[in-house]
C-alpha positions as CSV (number, residue, x, y, z in Angstrom):
1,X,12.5,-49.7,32.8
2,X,10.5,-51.6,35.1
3,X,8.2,-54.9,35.0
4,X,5.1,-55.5,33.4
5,X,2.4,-56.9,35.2
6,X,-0.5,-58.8,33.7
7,X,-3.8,-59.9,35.6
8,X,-7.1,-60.9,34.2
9,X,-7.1,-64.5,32.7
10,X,-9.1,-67.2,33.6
11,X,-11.8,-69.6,33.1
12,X,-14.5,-69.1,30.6
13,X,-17.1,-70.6,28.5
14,X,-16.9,-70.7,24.7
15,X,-19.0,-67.3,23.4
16,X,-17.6,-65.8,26.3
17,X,-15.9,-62.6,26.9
18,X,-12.5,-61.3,29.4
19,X,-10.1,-58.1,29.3
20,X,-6.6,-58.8,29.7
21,X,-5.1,-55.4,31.8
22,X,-1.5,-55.2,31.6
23,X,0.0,-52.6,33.9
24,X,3.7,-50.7,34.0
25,X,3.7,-48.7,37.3
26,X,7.7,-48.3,37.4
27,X,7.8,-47.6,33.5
28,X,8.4,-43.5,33.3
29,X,5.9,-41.5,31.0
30,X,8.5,-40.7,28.3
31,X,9.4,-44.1,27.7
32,X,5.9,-45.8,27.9
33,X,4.2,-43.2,25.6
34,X,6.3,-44.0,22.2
35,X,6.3,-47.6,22.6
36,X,4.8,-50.2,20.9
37,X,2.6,-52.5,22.8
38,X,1.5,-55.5,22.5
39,X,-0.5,-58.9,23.5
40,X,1.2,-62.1,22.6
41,X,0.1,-65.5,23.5
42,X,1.2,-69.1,23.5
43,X,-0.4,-72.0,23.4
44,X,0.8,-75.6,24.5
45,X,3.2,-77.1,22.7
46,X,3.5,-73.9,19.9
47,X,5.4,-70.9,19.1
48,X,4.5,-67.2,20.8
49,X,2.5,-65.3,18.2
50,X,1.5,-61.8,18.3
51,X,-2.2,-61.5,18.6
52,X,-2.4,-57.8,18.6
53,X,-0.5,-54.2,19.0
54,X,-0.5,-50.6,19.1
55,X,1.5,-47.8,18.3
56,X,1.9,-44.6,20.4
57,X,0.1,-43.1,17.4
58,X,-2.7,-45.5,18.7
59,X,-2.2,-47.6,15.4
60,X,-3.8,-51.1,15.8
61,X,-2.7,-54.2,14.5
62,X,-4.2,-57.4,14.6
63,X,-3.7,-61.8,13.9
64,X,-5.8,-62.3,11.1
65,X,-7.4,-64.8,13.4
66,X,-8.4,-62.6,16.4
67,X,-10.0,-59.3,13.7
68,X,-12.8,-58.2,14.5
69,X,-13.3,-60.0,18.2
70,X,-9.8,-58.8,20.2
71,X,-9.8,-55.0,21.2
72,X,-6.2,-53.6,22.4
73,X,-6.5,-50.5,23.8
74,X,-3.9,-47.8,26.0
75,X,-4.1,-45.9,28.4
76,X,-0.6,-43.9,28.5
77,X,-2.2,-41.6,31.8
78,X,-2.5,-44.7,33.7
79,X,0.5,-46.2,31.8
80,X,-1.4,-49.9,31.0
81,X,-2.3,-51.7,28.2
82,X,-5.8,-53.2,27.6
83,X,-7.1,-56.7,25.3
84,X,-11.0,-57.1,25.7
85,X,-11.8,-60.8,23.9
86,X,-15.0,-61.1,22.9
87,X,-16.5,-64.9,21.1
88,X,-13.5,-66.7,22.9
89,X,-13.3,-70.2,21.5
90,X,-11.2,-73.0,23.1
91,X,-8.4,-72.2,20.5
92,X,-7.8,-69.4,21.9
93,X,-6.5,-71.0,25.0
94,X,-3.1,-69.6,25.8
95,X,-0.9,-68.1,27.7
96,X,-1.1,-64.2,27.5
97,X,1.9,-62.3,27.5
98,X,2.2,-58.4,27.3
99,X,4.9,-56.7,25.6
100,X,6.5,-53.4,25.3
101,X,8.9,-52.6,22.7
102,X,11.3,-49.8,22.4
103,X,14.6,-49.0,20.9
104,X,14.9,-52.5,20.2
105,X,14.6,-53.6,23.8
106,X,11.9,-56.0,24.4
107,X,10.6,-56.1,27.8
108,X,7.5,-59.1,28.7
109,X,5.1,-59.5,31.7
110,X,4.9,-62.6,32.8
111,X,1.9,-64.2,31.4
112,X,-1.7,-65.0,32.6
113,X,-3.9,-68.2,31.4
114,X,-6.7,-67.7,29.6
115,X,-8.9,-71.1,29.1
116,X,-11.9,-71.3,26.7
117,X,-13.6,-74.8,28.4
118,X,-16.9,-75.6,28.1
């Protein structure tokens, strides 16, 4: 089915802003199209929790604690997965993991750092 890779973490300030791309270039159209994607993240010491997905019907769904500042997005032409952060606070410091699901196969990318450091 074919990896998934993630790029686009780093440093930033508290107030600040990044997008998260996620990309699945050996992933064939008919299988990345129907599945569910999604942005995970896990910080030190702490479970992975889902901070947000989407449907292949473009239905979002978000962690109560990310509403209204996260953004996932698709783009099933270029076959990626999008998560623009905007008023990043240091709790949100994690690891980010992208995720497709389908059929009940889980398949993860392997995770970029996001730090929110004054």
């Amino acid at each position: 089915q074919g990896p998934l890779v993630e790029s686009g973490g780093g440093l930033v300030q508290p107030g600040g802003s990044l997008r998260l791309s996620c990309a699945a270039p050996r992933t064939i159209t008919s299988v990345f199209n129907p599945s569910i994607l999604g942005w995970y993240r896990q910080a030190p010491g702490k479970e992975r929790v889902l901070v947000a997905s989407i449907t292949g019907n473009g239905i979002t769904n978000y962690a109560d604690s990310v509403k209204g500042r996260f953004t996932i997005s698709r783009d099933n032409a270029r076959k990626r997965i999008y998560l623009q952060m905007d008023g990043l606070t240091p709790v949100d410091t994690a690891v980010y993991y992208c995720n497709r699901f389908l059929d009940g196969q889980n398949y993860w990318g392997q995770g970029t750092q996001v730090t929110v450091s004054s």
